[in-house]
N, C-alpha and C positions, 0 to 999 in steps of 0.2 A: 577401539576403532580400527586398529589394525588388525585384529579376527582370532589375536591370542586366548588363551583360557575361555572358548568355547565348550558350552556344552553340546553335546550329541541331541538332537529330539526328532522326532517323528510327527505329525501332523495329523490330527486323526480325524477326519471328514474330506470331503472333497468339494467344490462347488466354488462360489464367488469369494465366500466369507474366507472359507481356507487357502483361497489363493490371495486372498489381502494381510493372513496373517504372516502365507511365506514371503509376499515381497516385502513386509514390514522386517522381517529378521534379516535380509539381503540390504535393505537400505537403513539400519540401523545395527551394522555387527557391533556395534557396543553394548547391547540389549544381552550378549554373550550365548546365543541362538544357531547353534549349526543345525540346518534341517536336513535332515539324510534324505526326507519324501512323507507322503501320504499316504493312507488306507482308504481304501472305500472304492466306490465305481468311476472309473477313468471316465472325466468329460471331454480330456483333452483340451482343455482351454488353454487360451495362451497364456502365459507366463506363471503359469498352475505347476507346481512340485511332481516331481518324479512318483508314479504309484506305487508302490511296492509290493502292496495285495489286498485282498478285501478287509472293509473292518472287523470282522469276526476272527481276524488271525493276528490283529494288532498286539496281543503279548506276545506271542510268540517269535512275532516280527524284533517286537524290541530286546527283546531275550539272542535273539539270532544276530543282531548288527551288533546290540552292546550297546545302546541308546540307555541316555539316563533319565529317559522319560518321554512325554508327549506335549504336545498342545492339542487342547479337544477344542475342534470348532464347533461349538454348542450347537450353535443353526442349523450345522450339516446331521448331526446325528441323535437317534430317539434316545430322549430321554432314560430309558430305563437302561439303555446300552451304556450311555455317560455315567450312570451309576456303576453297572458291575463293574465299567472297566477300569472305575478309576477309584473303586474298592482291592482289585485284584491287583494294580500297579501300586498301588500304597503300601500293599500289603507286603509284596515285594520289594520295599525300599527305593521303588520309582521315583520319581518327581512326576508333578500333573499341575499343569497349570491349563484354567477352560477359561476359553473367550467370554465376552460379553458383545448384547448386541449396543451397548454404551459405546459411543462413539465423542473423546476431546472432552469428556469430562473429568477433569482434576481429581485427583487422587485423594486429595484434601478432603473433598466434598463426600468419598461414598464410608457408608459404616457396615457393615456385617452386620444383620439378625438372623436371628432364628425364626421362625410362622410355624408350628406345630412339627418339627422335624423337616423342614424347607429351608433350606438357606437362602435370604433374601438380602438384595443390595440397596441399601436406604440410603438415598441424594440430599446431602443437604442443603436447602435452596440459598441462592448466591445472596449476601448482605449488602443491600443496599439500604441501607437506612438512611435520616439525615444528618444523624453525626457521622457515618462513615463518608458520608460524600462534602461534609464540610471538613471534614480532616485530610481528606483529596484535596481539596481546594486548598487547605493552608499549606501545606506540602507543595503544591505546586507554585503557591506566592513565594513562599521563604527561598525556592529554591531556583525561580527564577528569576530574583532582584537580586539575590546573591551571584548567580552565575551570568548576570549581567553587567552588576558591577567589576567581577573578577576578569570579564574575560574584556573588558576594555580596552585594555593595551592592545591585545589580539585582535580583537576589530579594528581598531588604526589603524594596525601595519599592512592587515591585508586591506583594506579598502584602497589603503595609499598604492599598493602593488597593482592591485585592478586596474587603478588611473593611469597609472606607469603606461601600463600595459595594452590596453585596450580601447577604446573611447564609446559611450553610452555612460547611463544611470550604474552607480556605486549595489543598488539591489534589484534584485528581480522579484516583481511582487507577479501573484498569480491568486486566481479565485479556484478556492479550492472549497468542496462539501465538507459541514461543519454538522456538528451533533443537531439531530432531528430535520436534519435535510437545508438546514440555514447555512447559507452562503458566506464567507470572510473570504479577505485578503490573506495570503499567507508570507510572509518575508522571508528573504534567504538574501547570502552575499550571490551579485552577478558570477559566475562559472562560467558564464558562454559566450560568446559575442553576440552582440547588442542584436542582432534580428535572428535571432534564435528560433523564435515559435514561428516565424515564416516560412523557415528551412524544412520545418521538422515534416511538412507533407511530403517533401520528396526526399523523404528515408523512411517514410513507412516500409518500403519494401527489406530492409535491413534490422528489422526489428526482430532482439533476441526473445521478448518473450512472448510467450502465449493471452489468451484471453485479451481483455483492453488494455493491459499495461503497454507500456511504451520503454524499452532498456536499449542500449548498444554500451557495448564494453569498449571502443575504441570512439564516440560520438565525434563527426570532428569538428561540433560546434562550441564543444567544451578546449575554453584558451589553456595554455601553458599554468597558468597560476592557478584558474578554476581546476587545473586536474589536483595538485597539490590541494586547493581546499575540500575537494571531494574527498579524496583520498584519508585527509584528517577531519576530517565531520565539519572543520571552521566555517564553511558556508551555511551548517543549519543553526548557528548561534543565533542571529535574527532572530527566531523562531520565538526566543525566549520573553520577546516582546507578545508574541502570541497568546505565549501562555500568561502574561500577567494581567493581558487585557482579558484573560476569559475566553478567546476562539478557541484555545487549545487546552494542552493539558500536555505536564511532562510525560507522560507514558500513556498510549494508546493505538487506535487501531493507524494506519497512515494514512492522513487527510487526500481523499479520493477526488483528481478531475471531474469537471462537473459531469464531460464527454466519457467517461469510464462509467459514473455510477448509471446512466441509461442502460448500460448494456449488462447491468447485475439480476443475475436470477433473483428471484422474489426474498429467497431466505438471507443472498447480502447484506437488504436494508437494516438487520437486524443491527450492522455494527455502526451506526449511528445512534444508536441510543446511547452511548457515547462520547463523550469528546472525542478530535482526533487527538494523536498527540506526537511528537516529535522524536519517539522512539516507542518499539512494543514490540510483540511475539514475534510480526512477521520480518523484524532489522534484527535481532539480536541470531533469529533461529536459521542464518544464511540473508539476510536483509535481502537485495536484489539481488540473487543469487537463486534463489528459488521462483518455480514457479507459478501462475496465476493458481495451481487447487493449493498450493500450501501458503498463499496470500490468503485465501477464502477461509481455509480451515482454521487456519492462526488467526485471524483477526475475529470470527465469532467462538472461536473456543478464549481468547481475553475476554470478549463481552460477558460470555457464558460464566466464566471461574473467575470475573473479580476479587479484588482482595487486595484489601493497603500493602499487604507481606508479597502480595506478588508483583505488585510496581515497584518493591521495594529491588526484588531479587531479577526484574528486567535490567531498573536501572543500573544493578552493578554489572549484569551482563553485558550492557554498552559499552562499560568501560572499558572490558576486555575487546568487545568486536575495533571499537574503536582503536584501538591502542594499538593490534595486530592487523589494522587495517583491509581486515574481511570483506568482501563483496560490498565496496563504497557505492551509494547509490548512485 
């Protein structure tokens, strides 16, 4: 993450797709990706890699920097070119990694074949069965009457702190979009003072995120003790009630405003086939911290790669986000 033990590569195409692969190695140098630039014909787009020269000089391009290989943007370049060149860079002890035009599908999911001398990516489709989605469901019972009963004491204290504190209702309940477009209540401990959602029109103009989300890193309707339960997740313990009555589910997409899901392009609706749930790709992977497209992307690439092992491997990632106190919602 700090840009150590990078390797050297070259980019080989030019066009939209090879400038989504260079900014993907810019905003993820853990990927371990230095791109020196691109081959091919200069569109000059923005935020598109350095040229270097046409694709027809691309080995000797990487022979000349000392690059330990390429990324071939498949899209950008003919077919028979991605062959020789990446006969001739193998051959040479290169490294050759080609894009796919697969886009957030899980690693898990693709297999290598062979088609008569064609290398072919076979997707395995996601398991939804009915025992796997009753094994969801028991998981989500055991684990929310257990983490209801435990965190008990925790609920006390801070409820007792709220009242200290502040005066209104001990929770803030809100109607939030539930799997297949059905409407529930959602619980949380109070964070803000009591006329909270009254305020919030006149800080529209203060809002850190994009798209219909609603974020302020400094809100100043959120009290002295609701920053402390932010900060340690203890406000979305409620929640837990959620999950055992069934509106929710321990891992899923984040239960959407009703006033947000109107304003979701068509392929959003996708991630209500779904429970929401009370943690998932889009809190663990920078929670509000990111983005409305990496809110989008994250929450139908869960829909899309379900899997008990990957709720399994969120959840322990909460524990860290939580624990290090990452981008509290």
């Amino acid at each position: 993450r700090q840009g150590r033990l990078q390797r050297t590569v070259i980019i080989v195409g030019t066009g939209p797709d090879a400038t989504a692969l260079y900014e993907a190695t810019k905003r993820r140098p853990e990927l371990g990706y230095s791109v020196l630039g691109c081959t091919g014909e200069d569109h000059g787009g923005f935020g598109a890699p350095p040229v270097l020269g046409p694709l027809v000089d691309t080995f000797e391009l990487v022979e000349r920097t000392g690059a330990t290989g390429v990324i071939v943007s498949v899209s950008s370049v003919n077919p028979s070119a991605v062959n020789q060149l990446t006969r001739r860079l193998t051959d040479a002890g290169r490294h050759v990694a080609l894009s796919s035009s697969l886009i957030d599908i899980d690693m898990s999911r693709a297999r290598a074949q062979d088609l008569d001398g064609r290398l072919m990516i076979y997707v395995e489709p996601t398991n939804r069965s009915t025992t796997h989605l009753l094994l969801k469901r028991a998981f989500d019972i055991v684990v929310s009457a257990f983490g209801l009963l435990l965190s008990f004491p925790v609920l006390l204290v801070a409820t007792i702190a709220i009242k200290v504190e502040s005066s209104g209702g001990l929770f803030f309940k809100q109607r939030r979009v539930g799997q297949n477009g059905k409407m529930f209540e959602i619980y949380k401990l109070r964070s803000m003072v009591a006329d909270a959602e009254a305020l919030k029109s006149g800080l529209a103009d203060r809002n850190e995120c994009d798209g219909p989300l609603f974020k302020m890193s400094s809100d100043p309707r959120v009290t002295r003790v609701g920053r402390i339960l932010r900060k340690t997740s203890i406000d979305e313990l409620p929640q837990l009630w959620n999950v055992l009555r069934g509106d929710m589910s321990i891992v899923g997409p984040r239960p959407a405003l009703p006033e947000e899901s109107t304003q979701w392009a068509p392929e959003l609706h996708d991630r209500v086939r779904v429970l929401p749930g009370i943690t998932g790709m889009w809190q663990v992977s920078g929670r509000s911290d990111a983005d409305f497209e990496a809110y989008r992307r994250l929450d139908l690439y869960y829909v899309d790669n379900w899997s008990l092992l990957h709720d399994l491997r969120i959840v322990l990632k909460t524990f860290a986000v939580v624990l290090f106190g990452r981008g509290a919602h």
